[in-house]
C-alpha positions as a Markdown table, in Angstrom:
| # | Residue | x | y | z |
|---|---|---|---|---|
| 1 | Unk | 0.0 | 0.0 | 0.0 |
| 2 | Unk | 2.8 | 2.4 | 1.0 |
| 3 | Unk | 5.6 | 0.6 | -0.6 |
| 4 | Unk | 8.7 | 3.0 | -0.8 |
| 5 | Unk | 11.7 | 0.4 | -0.8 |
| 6 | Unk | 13.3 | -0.6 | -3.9 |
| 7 | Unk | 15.9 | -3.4 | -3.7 |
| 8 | Unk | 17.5 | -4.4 | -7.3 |
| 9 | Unk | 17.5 | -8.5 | -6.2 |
| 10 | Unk | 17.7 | -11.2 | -9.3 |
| 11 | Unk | 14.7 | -13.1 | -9.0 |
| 12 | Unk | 14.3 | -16.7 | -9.9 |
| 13 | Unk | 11.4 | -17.9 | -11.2 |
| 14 | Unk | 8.4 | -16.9 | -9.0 |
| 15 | Unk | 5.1 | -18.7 | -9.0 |
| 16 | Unk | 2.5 | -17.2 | -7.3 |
| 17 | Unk | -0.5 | -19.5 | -7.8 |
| 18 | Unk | -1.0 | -23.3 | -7.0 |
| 19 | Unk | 1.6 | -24.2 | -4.4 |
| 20 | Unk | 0.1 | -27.5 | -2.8 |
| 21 | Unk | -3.7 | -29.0 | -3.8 |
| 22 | Unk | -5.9 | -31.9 | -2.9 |
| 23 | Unk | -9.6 | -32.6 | -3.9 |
| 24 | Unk | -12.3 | -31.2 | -2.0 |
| 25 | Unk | -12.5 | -34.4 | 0.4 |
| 26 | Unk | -9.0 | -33.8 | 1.3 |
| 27 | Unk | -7.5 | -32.4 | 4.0 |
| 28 | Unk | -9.0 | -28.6 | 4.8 |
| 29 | Unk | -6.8 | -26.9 | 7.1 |
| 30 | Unk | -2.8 | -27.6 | 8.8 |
| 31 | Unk | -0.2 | -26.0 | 9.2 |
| 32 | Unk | 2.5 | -25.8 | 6.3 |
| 33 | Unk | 5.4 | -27.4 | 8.1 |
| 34 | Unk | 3.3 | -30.4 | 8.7 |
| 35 | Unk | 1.7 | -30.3 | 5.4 |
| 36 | Unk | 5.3 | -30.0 | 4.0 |
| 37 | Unk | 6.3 | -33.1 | 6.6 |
| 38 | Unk | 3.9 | -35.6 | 5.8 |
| 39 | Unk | 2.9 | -35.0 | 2.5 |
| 40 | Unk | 6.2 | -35.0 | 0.5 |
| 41 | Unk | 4.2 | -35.0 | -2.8 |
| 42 | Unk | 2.4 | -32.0 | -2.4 |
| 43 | Unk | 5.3 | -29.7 | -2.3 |
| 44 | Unk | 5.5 | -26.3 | -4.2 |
| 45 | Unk | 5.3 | -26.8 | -7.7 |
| 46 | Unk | 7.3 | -23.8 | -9.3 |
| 47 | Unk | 7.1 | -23.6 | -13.3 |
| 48 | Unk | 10.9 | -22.8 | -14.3 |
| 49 | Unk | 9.1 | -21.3 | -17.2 |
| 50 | Unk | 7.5 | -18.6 | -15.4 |
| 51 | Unk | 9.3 | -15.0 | -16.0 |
| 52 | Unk | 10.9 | -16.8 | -19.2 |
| 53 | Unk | 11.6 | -14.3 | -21.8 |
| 54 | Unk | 9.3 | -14.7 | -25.0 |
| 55 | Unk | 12.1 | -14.4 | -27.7 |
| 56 | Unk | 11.4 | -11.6 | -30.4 |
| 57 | Unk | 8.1 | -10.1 | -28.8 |
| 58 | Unk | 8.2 | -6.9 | -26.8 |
| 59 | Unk | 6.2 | -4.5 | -25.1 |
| 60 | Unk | 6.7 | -1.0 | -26.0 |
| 61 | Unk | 5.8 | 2.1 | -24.0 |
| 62 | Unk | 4.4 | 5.4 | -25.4 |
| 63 | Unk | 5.2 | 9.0 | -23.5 |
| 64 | Unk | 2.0 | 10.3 | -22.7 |
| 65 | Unk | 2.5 | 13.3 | -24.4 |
| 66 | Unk | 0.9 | 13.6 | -27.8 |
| 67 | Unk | -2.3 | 11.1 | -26.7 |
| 68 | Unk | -4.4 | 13.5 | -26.6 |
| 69 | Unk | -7.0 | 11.5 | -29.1 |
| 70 | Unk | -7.4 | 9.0 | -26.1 |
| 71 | Unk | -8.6 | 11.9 | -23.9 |
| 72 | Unk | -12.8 | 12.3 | -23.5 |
| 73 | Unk | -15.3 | 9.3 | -22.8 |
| 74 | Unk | -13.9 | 7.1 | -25.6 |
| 75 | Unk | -15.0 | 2.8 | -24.5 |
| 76 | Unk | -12.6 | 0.3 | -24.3 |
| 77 | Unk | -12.8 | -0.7 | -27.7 |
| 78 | Unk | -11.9 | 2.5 | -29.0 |
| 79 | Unk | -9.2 | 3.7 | -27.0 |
| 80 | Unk | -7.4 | -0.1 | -27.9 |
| 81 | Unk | -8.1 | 0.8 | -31.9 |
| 82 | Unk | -6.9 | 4.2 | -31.9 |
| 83 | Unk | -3.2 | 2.8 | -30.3 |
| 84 | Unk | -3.2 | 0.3 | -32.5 |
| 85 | Unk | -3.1 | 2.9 | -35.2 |
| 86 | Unk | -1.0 | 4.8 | -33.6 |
| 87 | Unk | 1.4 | 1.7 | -33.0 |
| 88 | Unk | 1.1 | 1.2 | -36.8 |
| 89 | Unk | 2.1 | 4.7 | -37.9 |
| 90 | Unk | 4.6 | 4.5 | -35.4 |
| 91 | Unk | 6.4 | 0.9 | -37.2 |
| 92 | Unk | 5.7 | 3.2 | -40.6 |
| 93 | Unk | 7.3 | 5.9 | -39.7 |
| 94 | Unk | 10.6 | 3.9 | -38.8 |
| 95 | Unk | 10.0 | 1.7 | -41.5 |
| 96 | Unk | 9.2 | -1.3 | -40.1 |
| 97 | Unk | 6.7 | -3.4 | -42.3 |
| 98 | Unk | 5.4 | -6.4 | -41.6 |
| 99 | Unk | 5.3 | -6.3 | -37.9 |
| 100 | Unk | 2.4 | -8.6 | -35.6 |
| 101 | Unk | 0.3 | -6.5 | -32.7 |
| 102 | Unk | -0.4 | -8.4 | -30.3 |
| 103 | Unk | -1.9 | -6.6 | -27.5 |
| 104 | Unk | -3.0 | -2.5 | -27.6 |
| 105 | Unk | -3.1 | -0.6 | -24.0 |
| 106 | Unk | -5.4 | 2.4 | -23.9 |
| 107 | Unk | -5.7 | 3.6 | -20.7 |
| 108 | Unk | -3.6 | 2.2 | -17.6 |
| 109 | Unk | -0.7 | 2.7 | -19.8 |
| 110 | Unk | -0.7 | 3.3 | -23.6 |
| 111 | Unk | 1.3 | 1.2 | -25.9 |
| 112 | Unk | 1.5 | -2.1 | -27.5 |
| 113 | Unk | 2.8 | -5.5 | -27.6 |
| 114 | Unk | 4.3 | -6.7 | -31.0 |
| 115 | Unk | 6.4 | -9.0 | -32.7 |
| 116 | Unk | 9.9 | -7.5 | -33.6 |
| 117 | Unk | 14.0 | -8.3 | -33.9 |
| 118 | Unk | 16.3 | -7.4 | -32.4 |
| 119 | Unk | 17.1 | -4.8 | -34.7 |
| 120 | Unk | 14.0 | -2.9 | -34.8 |
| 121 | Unk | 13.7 | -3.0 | -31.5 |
| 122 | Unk | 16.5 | -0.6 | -31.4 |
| 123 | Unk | 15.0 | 1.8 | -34.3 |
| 124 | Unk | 12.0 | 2.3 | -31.9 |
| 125 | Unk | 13.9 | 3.2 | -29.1 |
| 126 | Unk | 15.6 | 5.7 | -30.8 |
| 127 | Unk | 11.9 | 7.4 | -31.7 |
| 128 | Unk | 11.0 | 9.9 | -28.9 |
| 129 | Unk | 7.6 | 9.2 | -29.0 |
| 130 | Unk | 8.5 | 6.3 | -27.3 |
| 131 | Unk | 9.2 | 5.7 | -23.3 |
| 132 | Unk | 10.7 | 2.6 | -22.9 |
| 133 | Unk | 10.5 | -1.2 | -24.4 |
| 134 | Unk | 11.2 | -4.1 | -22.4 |
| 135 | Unk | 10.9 | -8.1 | -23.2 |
| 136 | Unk | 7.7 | -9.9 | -22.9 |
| 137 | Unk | 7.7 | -12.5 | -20.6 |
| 138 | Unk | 6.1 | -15.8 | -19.9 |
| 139 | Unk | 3.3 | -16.2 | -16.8 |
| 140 | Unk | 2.8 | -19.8 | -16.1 |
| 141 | Unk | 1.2 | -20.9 | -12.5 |
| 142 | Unk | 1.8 | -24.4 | -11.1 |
| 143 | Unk | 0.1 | -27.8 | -13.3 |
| 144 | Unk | -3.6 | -27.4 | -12.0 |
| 145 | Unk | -4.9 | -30.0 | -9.3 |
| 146 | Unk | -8.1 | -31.8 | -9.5 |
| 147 | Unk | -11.3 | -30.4 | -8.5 |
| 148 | Unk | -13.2 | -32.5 | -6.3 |
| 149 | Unk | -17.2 | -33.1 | -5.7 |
| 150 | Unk | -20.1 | -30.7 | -6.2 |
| 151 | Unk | -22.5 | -29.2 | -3.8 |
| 152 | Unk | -22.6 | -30.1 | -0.2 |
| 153 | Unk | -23.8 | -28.2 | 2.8 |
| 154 | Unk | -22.0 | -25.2 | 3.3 |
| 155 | Unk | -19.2 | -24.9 | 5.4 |
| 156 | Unk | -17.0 | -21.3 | 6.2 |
| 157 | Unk | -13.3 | -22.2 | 5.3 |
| 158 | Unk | -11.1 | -21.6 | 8.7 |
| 159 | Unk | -9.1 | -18.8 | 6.6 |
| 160 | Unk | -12.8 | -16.9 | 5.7 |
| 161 | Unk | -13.6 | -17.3 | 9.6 |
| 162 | Unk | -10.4 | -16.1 | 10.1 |
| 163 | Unk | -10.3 | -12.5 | 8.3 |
| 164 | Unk | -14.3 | -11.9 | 9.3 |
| 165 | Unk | -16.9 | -12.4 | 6.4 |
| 166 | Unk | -19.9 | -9.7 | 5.9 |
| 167 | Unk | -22.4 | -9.3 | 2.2 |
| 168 | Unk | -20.7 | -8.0 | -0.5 |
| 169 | Unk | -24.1 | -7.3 | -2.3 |
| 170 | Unk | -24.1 | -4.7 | -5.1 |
| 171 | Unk | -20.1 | -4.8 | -5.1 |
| 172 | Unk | -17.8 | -6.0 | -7.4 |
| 173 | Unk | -14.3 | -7.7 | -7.6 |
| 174 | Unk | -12.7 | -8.3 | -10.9 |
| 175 | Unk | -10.8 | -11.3 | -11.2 |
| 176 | Unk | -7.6 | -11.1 | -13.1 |
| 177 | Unk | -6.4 | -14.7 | -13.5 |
| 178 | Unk | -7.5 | -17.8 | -15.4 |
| 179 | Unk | -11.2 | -17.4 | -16.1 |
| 180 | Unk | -13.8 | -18.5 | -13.5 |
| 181 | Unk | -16.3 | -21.0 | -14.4 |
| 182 | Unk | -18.9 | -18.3 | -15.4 |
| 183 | Unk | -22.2 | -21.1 | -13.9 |
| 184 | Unk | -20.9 | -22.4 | -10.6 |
| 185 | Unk | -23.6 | -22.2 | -8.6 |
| 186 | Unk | -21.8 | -20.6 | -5.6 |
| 187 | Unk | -20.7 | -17.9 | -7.4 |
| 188 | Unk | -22.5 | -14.4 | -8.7 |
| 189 | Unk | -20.3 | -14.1 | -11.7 |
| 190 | Unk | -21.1 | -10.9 | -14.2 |
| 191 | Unk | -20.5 | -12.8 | -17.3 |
| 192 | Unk | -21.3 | -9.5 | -19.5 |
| 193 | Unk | -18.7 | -7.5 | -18.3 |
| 194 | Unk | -16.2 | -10.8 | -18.6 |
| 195 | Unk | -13.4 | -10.7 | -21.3 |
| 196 | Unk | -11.2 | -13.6 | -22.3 |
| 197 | Unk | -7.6 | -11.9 | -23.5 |
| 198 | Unk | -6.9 | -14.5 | -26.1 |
| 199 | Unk | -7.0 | -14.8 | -29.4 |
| 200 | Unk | -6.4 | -18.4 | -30.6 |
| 201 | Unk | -7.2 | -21.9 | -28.8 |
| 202 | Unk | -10.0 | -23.2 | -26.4 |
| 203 | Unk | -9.2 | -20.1 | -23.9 |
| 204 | Unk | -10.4 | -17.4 | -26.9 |
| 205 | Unk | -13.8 | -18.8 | -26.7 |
| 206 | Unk | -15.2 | -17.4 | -23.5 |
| 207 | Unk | -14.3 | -16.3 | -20.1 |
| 208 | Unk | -14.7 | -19.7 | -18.8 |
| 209 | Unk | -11.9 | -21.2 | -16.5 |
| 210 | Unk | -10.4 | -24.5 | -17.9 |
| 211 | Unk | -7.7 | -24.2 | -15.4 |
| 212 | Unk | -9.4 | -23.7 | -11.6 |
| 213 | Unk | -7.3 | -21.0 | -10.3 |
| 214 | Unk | -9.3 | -18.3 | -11.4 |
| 215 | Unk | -12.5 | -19.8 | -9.8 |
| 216 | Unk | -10.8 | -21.0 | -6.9 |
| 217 | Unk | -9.3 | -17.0 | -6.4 |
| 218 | Unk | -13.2 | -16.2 | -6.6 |
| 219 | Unk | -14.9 | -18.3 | -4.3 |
| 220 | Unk | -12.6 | -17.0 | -1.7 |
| 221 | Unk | -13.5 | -13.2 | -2.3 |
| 222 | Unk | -17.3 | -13.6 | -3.0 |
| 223 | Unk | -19.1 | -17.5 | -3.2 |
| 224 | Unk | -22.5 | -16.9 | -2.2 |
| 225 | Unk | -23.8 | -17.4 | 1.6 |
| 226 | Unk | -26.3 | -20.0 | 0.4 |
| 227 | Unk | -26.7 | -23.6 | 1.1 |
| 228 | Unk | -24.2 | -25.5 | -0.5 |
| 229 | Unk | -20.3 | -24.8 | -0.6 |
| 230 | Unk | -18.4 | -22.4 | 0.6 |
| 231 | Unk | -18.9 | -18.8 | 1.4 |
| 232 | Unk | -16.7 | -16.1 | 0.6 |
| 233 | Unk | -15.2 | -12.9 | 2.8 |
| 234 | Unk | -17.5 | -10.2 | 0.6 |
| 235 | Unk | -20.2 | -13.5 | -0.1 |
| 236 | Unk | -22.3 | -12.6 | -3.1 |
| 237 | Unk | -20.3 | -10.3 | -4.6 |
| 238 | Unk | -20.4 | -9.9 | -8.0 |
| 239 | Unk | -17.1 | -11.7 | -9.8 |
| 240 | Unk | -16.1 | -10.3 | -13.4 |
| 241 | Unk | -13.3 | -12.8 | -15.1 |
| 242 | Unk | -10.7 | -11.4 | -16.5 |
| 243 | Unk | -8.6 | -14.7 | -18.4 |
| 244 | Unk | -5.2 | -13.5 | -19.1 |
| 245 | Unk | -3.9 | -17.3 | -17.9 |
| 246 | Unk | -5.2 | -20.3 | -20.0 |
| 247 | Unk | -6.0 | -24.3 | -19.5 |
| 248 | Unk | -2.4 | -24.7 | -18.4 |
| 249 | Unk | -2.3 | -21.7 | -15.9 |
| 250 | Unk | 0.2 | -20.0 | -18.7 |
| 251 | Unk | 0.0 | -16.5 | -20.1 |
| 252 | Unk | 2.2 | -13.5 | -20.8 |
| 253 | Unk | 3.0 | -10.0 | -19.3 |
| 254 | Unk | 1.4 | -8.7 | -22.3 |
| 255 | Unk | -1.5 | -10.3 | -21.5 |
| 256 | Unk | -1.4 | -9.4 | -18.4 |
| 257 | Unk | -0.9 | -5.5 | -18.9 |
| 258 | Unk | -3.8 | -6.2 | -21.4 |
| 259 | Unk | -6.5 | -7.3 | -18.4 |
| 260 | Unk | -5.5 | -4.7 | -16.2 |
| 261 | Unk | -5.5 | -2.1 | -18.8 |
| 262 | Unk | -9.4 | -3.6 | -19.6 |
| 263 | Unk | -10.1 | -3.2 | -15.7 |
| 264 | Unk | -9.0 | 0.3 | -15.6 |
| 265 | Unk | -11.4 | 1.6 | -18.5 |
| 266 | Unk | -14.4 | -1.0 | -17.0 |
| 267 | Unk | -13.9 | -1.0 | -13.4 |
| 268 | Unk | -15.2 | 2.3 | -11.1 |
| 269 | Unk | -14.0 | 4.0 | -7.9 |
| 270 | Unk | -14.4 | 1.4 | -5.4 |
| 271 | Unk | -14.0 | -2.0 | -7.3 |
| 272 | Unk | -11.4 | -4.3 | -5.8 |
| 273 | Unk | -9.4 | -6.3 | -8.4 |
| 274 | Unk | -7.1 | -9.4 | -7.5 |
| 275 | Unk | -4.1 | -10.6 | -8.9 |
| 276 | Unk | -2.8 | -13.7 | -7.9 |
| 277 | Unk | 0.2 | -13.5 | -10.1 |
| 278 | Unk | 3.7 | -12.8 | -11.4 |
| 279 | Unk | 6.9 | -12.8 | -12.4 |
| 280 | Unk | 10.7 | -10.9 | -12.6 |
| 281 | Unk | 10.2 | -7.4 | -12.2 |
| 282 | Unk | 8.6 | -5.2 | -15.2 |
| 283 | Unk | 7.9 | -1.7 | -15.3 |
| 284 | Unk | 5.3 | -2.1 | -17.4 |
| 285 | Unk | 3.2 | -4.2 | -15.4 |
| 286 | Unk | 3.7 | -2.3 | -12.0 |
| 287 | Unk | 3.4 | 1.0 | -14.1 |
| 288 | Unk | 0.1 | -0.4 | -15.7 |
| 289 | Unk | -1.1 | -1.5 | -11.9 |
| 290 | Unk | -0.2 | 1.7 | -10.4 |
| 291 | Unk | -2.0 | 4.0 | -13.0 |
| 292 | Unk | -5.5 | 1.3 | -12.5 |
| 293 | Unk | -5.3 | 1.9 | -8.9 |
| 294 | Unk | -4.9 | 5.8 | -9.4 |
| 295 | Unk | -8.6 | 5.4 | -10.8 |
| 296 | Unk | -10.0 | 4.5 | -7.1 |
| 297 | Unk | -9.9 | 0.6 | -7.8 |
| 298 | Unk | -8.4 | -1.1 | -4.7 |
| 299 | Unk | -5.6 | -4.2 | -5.7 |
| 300 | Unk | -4.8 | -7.1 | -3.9 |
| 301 | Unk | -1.6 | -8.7 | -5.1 |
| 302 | Unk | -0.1 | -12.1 | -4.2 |
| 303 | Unk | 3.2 | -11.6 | -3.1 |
| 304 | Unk | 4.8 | -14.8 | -4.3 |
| 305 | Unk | 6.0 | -18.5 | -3.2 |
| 306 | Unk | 9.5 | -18.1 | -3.4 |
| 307 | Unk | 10.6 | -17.7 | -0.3 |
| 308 | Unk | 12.4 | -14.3 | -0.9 |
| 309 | Unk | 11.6 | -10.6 | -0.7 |
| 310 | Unk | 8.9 | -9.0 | -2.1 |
| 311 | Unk | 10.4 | -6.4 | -4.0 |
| 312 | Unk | 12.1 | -8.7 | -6.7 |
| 313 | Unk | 8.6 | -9.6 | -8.1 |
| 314 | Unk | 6.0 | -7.3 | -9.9 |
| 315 | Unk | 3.2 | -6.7 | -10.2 |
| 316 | Unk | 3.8 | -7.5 | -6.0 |
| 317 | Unk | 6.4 | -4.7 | -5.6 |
| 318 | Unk | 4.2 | -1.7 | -7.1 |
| 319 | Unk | 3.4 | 1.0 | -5.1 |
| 320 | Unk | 0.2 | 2.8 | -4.2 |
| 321 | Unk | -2.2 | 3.6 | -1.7 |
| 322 | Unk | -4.4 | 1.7 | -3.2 |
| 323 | Unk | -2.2 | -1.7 | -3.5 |
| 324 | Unk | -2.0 | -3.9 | -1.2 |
| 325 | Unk | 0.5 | -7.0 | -1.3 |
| 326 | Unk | -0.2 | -9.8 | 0.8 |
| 327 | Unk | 1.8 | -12.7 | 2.5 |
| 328 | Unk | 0.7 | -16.3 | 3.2 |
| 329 | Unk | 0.0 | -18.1 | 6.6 |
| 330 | Unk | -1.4 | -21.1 | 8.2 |
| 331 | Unk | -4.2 | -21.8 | 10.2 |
| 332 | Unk | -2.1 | -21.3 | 13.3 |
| 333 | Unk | -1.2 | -17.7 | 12.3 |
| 334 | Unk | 2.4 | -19.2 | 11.4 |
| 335 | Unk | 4.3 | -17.7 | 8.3 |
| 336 | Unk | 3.7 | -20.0 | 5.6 |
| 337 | Unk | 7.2 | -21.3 | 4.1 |
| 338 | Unk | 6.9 | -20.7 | 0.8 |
| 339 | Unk | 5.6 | -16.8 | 1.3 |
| 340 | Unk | 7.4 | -14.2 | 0.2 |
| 341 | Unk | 8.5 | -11.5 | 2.7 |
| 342 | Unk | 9.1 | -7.7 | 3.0 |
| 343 | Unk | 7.3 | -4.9 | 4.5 |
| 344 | Unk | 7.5 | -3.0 | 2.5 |
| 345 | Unk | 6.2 | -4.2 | -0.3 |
| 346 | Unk | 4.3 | -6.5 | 1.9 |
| 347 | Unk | 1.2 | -4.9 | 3.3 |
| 348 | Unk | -0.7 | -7.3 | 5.1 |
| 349 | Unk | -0.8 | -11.1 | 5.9 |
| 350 | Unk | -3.5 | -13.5 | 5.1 |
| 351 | Unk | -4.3 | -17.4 | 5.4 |
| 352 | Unk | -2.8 | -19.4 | 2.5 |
| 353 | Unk | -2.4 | -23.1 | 3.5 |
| 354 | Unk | -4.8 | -25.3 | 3.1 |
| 355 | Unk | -8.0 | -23.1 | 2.0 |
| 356 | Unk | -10.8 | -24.3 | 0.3 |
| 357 | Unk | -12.6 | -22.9 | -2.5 |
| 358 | Unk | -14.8 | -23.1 | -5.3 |
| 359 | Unk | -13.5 | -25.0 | -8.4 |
| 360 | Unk | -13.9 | -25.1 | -11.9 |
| 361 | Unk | -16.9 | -27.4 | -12.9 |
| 362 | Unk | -19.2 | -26.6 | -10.0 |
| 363 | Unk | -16.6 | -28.2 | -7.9 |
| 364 | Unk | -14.5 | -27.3 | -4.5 |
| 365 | Unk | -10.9 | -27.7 | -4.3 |
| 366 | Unk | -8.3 | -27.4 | -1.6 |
| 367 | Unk | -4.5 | -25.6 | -2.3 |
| 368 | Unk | -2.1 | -23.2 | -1.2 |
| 369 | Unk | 0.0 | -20.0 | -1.6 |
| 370 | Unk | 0.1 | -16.5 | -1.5 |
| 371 | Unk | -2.7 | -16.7 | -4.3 |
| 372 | Unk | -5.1 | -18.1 | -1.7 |
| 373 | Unk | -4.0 | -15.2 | 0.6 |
| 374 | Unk | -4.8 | -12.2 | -1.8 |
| 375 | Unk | -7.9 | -12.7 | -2.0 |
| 376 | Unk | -9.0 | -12.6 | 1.4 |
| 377 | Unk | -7.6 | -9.1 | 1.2 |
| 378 | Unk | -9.7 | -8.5 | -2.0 |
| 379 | Unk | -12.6 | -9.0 | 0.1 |
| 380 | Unk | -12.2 | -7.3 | 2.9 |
| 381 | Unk | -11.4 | -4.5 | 0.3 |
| 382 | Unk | -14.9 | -5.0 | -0.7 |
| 383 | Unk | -15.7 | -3.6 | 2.5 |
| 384 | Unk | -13.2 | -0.7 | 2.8 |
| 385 | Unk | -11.2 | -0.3 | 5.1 |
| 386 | Unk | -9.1 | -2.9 | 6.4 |
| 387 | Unk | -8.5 | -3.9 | 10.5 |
| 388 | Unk | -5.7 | -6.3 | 11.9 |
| 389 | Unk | -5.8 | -8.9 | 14.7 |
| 390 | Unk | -2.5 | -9.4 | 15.8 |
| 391 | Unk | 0.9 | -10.7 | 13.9 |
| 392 | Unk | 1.8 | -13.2 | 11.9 |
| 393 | Unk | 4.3 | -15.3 | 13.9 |
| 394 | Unk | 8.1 | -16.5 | 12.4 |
| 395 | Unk | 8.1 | -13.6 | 10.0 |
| 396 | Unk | 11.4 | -14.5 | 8.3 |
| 397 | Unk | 12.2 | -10.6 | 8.1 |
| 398 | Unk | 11.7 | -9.9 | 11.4 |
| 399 | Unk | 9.0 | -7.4 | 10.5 |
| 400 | Unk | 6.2 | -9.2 | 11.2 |
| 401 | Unk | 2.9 | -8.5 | 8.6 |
| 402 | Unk | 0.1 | -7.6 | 10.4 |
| 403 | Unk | -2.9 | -10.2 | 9.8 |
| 404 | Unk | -5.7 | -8.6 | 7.8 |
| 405 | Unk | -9.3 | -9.0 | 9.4 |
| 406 | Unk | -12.9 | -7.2 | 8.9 |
């Protein structure tokens, strides 16, 4: 939230999402050290593929002076056409022909993703009407688990007791991850406002999740206080999908940049938005982030399994008031091993071991990591502003996060 501290550490490959899973009729809550004791296969599953550079495709900045065409009420749509013609007089003008667009940003930055070499890559940066270009990157989550069952009587996960639970009715929380299966029937999801970010494949279709993360991320923020399931800390809520990540939990920081940049024109002044995701460090992505939640909607963001400090990571290290990065714990308030640490960037810690959600396919599923914990801060967003009870204990920083509650 107030993240001021800037440390230039190489980061390995980070994996915010699935860090250990079991089916619904698997265990629901214990502590990490004796989930990492007893059940040695369900150890984090980092992707070394995550924060891999995506050879010959880059994402390239425009100064904001000199947009002023994107200035008045224009939609989404437009403001993503008018850069891509301005992306393609700007490859014109340096006489690059032939060049792929993937993505367009019209709002929480303005720029472009394209296809390029090496060679034109230079050309551009030598064209003041650019800011900066940096490499795209790969965003790839842990191989999904299984999702288990479908409706039973409801139950209130131990992390949701934990952080306090209240109606999030007439609110809304925009889900940028993997989809979220857009008919489970624990959750309220808007599927109008929901947008798919790819082009190609089964993911392209719809906003449907065919990966589980996305609804799991969901059910924890807003599943409905009903009969069946789960409930969730701003229960019915509405969810909007955002699917940057597809099937295989995999995406880009282009696509990425592309779902925030959609949640910044769609979103209003008191939406929450969660991303439990990331990679290396970008400036694009924090810059993207920061210029969203400049707009007045609220961000939770994972802070990462990889056991190291916060600040190495985007979109976890960005900074605003209205970012808030969040650590992982267990049950019995004890740091969870695999969390990142720092505060700052860390803002506030959350349960992440062991909780149980809603799953793709109207099912429930049980896994872990600091993706579970952002969204318990992404609903108590929901409900402004956020309390603590107590510390998390073992903070390997010796700053210990406070625990965020309603």
């Amino acid at each position: 939230m107030k993240n001021t501290l800037r440390l230039n550490n190489v980061l390995r490959s980070v994996l915010f999402g699935v860090a250990m899973s079991t089916v619904t009729f698997g265990f629901t809550s214990c502590d990490s050290e004796s989930v990492e004791a007893s059940n040695p296969t369900e150890t984090l599953q980092a992707s070394d593929q995550n924060g891999a550079i995506i050879k010959g495709q880059y994402i390239i900045v425009f100064k904001k002076d000199g947009n002023q065409r994107l200035d008045g009420t224009a939609t989404y749509a437009e403001r993503v056409g008018m850069v891509r013609e301005m992306g393609q007089e700007l490859l014109a003008a340096n006489g690059i022909q032939n060049a792929t667009i993937e993505q367009a940003y019209g709002k929480a930055i303005v720029g472009m993703a394209a296809k390029l070499t090496d060679e034109q890559v230079e050309t551009l940066r030598r064209d003041n009407r650019v800011a900066y270009i940096e490499p795209d990157r790969v965003v790839m989550l842990a191989k999904p688990g299984s999702g288990g069952g479908g409706s039973a009587a409801q139950e209130v996960p131990y992390g949701i007791a934990r952080v306090g639970y209240a109606s999030g009715s007439g609110k809304t929380a925009w889900v940028i991850d993997s989809g979220i299966d857009l008919t489970h029937e624990d959750l309220n999801v808007d599927v109008a406002r929901s947008r798919t970010f790819f082009t190609s494949g089964r993911d392209a279709s719809d906003a449907n999740d065919n990966n589980g993360h996305g609804t799991h991320v969901a059910g924890t923020i807003a599943a409905k206080n009903n009969s069946v399931g789960v409930i969730g800390v701003a229960y019915d809520a509405a969810v909007v999908a955002v699917k940057v990540l597809d099937a295989r939990g995999s995406g880009s920081y282009s696509g990425v940049i592309a779902g925030v940049d959609y949640v910044a024109t769609a979103g209003k002044a008191g939406d929450v938005a969660n991303m439990s995701l990331g990679g290396p460090t970008s400036q694009a992505l924090d810059d993207a982030v920061v210029a969203a939640a400049s707009s007045g909607i609220k961000f939770a963001l994972a802070a990462g399994n990889e056991s190291a400090h916060a600040n190495s990571s985007s979109p976890g290290r960005a900074n605003h008031a209205n970012i808030y990065t969040v650590s992982a714990m267990n049950s019995s308030d004890s740091w969870a091993s695999f969390s990142n640490y720092g505060n700052p960037p860390v803002d506030y810690c959350a349960p992440g071991v062991s909780i149980k959600s809603t799953w793709k396919g109207g099912g429930y599923n049980t896994i872990s990591g600091t993706s579970m914990a952002s969204p318990h801060v992404a609903g108590l967003l929901l409900h402004g502003t956020i309390k603590t009870d107590g510390f998390v204990k073992n903070d390997p920083d010796g700053n210990a996060d406070p625990i965020a509650h309603l």
